[in-house]
C-alpha positions as CSV (number, residue, x, y, z in Angstrom):
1,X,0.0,0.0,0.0
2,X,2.9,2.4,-0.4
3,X,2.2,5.3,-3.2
4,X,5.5,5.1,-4.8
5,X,4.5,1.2,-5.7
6,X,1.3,2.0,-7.6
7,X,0.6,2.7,-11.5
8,X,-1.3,5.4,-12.3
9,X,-3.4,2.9,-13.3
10,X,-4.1,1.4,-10.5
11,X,-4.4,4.3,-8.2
12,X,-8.0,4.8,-8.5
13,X,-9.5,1.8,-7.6
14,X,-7.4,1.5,-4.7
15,X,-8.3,5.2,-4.0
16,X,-12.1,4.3,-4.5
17,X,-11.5,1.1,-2.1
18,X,-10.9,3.4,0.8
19,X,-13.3,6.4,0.6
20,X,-10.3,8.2,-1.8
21,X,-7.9,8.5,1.5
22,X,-4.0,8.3,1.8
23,X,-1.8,8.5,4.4
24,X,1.0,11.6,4.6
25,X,3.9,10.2,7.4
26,X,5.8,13.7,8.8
27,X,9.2,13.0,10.5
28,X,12.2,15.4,11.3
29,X,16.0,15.0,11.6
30,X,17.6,16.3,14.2
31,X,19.9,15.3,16.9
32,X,18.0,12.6,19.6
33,X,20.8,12.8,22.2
34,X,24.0,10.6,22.8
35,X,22.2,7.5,22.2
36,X,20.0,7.5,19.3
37,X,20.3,8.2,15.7
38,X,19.3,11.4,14.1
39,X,16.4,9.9,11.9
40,X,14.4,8.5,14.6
41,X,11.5,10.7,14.4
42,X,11.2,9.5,10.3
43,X,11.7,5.8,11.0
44,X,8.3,5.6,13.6
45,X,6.8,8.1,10.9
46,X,7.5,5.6,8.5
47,X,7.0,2.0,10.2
48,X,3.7,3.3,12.0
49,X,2.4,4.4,8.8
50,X,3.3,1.4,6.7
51,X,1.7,-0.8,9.3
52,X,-1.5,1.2,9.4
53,X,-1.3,1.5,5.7
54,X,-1.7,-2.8,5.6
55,X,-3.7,-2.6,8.1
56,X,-6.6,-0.3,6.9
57,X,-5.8,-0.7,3.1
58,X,-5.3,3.0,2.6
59,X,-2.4,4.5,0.7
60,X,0.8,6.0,2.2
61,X,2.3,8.8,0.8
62,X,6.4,8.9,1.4
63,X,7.3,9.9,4.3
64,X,8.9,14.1,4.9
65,X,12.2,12.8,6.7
66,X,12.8,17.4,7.5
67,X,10.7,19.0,9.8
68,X,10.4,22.1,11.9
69,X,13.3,21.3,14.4
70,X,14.7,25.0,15.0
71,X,13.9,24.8,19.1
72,X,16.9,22.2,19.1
73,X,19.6,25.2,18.6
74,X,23.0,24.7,16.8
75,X,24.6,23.3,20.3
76,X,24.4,19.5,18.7
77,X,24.9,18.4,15.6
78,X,23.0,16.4,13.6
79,X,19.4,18.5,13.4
80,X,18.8,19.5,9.8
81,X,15.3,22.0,10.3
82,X,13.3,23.7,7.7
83,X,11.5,27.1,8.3
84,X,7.6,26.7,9.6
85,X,6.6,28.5,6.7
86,X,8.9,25.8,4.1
87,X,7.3,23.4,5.6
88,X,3.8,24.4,5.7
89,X,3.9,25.2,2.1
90,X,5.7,21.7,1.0
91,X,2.9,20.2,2.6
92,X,0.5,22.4,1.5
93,X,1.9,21.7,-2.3
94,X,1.9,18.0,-1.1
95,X,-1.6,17.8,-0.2
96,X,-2.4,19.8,-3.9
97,X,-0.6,17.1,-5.9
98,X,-2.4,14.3,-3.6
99,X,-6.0,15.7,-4.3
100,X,-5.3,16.6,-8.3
101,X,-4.4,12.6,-8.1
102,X,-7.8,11.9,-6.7
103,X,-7.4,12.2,-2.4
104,X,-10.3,13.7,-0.8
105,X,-9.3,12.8,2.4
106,X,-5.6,13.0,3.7
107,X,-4.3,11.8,7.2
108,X,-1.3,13.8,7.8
109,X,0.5,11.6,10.8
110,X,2.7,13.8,12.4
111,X,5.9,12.2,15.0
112,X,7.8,15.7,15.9
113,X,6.2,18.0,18.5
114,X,6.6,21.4,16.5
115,X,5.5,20.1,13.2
116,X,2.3,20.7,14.5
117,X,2.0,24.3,14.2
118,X,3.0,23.9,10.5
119,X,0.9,20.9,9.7
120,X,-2.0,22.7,11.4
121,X,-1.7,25.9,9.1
122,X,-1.0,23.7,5.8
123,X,-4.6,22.1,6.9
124,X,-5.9,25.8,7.1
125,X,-4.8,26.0,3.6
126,X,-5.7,22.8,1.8
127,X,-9.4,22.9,3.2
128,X,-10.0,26.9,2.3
129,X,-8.7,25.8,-1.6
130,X,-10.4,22.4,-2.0
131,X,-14.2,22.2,-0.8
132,X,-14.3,18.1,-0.5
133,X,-10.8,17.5,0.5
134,X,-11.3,16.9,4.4
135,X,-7.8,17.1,6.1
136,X,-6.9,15.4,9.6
137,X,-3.8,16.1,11.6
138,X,-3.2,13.2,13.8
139,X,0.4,13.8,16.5
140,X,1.8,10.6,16.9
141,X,1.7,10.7,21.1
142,X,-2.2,11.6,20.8
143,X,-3.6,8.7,19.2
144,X,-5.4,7.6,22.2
145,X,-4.9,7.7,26.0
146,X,-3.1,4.6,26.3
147,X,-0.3,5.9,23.8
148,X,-0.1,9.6,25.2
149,X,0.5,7.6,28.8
150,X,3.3,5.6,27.2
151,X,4.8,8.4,25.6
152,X,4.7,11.0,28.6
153,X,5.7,8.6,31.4
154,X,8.8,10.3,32.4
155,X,8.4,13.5,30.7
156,X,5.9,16.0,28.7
157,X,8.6,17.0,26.0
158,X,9.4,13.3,25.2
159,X,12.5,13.9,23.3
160,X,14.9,11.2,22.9
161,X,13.3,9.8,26.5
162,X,12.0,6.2,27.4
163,X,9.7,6.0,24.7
164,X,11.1,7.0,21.8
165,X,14.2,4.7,23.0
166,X,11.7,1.5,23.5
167,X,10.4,2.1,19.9
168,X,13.9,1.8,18.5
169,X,15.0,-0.7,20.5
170,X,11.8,-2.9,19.2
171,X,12.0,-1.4,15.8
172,X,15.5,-0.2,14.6
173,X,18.1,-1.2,17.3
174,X,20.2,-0.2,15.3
175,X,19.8,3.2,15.7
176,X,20.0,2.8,19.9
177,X,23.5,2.9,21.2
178,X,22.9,0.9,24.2
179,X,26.2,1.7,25.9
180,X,25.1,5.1,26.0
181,X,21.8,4.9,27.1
182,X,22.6,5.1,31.1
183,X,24.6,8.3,30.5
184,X,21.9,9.8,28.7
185,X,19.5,10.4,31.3
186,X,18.4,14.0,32.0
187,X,15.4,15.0,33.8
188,X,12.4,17.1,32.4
189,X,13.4,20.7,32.7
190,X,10.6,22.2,31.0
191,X,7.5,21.7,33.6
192,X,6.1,25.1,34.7
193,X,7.8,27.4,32.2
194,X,5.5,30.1,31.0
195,X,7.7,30.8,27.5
196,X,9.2,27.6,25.5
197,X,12.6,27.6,25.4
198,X,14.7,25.7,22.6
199,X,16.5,22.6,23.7
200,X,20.0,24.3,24.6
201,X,18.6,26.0,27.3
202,X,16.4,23.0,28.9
203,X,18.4,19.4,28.1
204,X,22.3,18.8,29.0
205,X,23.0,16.4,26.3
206,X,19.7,16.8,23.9
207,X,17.4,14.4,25.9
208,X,14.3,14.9,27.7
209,X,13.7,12.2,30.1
210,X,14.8,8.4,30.6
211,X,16.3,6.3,28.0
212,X,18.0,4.0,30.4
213,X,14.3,3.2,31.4
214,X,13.7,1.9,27.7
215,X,13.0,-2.2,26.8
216,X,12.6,-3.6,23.7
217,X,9.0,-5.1,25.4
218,X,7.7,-1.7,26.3
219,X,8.7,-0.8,22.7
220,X,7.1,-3.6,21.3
221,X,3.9,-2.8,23.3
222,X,3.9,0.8,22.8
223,X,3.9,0.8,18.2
224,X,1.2,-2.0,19.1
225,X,-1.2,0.4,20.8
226,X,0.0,3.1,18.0
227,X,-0.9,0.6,15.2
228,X,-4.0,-0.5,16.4
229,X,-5.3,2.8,17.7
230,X,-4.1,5.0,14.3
231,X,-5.8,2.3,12.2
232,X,-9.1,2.7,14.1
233,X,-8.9,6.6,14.2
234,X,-8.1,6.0,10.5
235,X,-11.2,3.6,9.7
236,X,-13.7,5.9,11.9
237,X,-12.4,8.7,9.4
238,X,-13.2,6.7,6.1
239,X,-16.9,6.6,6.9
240,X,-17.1,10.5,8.0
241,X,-18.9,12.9,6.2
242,X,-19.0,16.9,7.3
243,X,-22.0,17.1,9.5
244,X,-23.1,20.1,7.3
245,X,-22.9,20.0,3.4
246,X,-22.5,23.9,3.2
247,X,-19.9,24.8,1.0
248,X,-16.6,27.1,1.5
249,X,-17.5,29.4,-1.3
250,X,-21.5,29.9,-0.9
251,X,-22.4,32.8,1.0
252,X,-25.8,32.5,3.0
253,X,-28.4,34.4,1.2
């Protein structure tokens, strides 16, 4: 069910299959402390999105692997961030291309906190141009309580912390360093601030959290819950209509 695998042929039957939906996967690179690789925020984009993508039948676009990552400051390197307003309007260019192609509905799945402001205003966008293209942002730790309690456990910015470490370390080990994870730990800084302050100025080493906390079962457990619950979000969103048929451009009267 990946886009880049289908004909032009083909595409709009299997568009028609699934009430003419597709699946947009938005990651980031940018540095995820001493212990993980750079790409982790594409590589759950991407395996959560192929996974639902079986799952639920619908297409998936490829995933963005640059996202809005300027709050993680030049103290690291590694992070590679695009402007809000690049990315908005790649996505907004993105979402064009996918209704032109037949899309009426587009789930943009979103794993980097401040994408979300971006994605958010691309949505803005898309719907104000295209009356029956109906647009969903869905951020990756929101899914569902039971993910947003795995993802939070040991801190609200959830950078690099036991979560994000589990995922790799049932997904990609690869990416996870393991004799690096018990030096990684560093302790939420952020709870309580009134202004949000880049990374630099809250993290030691780029982390936000626990890694050392991180098992491959959690992991394992964790993309479960995020499969199962995106796919039903996903299927509860193929048979949703507006609950008004009023269209953008009429004016009442």
């Amino acid at each position: 069910m990946q886009w880049s695998d289908i004909t032009w042929c083909e595409l709009p039957d299997k568009l028609a299959a699934v009430a003419h939906a597709a699946i947009l996967p938005v990651g980031a690179t940018e540095q995820h402390g001493p212990h993980m690789g750079c790409g982790m925020d594409t590589e759950i984009a991407d395996k959560l999105c192929k996974a639902v993508a079986e799952r639920t039948g619908v297409p998936m676009l490829p995933a963005l692997p640059y996202g809005c990552s300027l709050g993680h400051s030049r103290r690291w390197p590694g992070t590679i961030p695009v402007q809000p307003i690049t990315l908005i309007e790649l996505v907004k260019q993105i979402g064009d291309g996918a209704y032109h192609s037949g899309v009426k509905r587009l789930f943009i799945v979103n794993t980097h906190v401040t994408n979300a402001a971006p994605l958010r205003c691309a949505l803005e966008m898309l719907r104000a141009e295209h009356d029956d293209l109906m647009v969903a942002v869905i951020n990756s730790p929101q899914i569902s309580e039971r993910v947003r309690q795995f993802h939070f456990a040991d801190a609200d910015d959830w950078h690099a912390n036991d979560a994000e470490t589990a995922l790799m370390l049932a997904l990609s080990p690869h990416m996870v360093r393991m004799e690096k994870l018990h030096e990684a730990d560093d302790p939420d800084r952020t709870e309580g601030q009134v202004f949000a302050h880049p990374v630099n100025r809250t993290s030691l080493n780029g982390v936000t959290g626990f890694p050392s906390r991180a098992t491959v079962a959690k992991g394992q457990q964790g993309f479960d819950w995020m499969v199962e619950d995106l796919s039903a979000l996903i299927q509860r969103g193929l048979r949703q209509q507006p609950p008004l048929a009023h269209s953008y451009f009429d004016r009442v009267g």
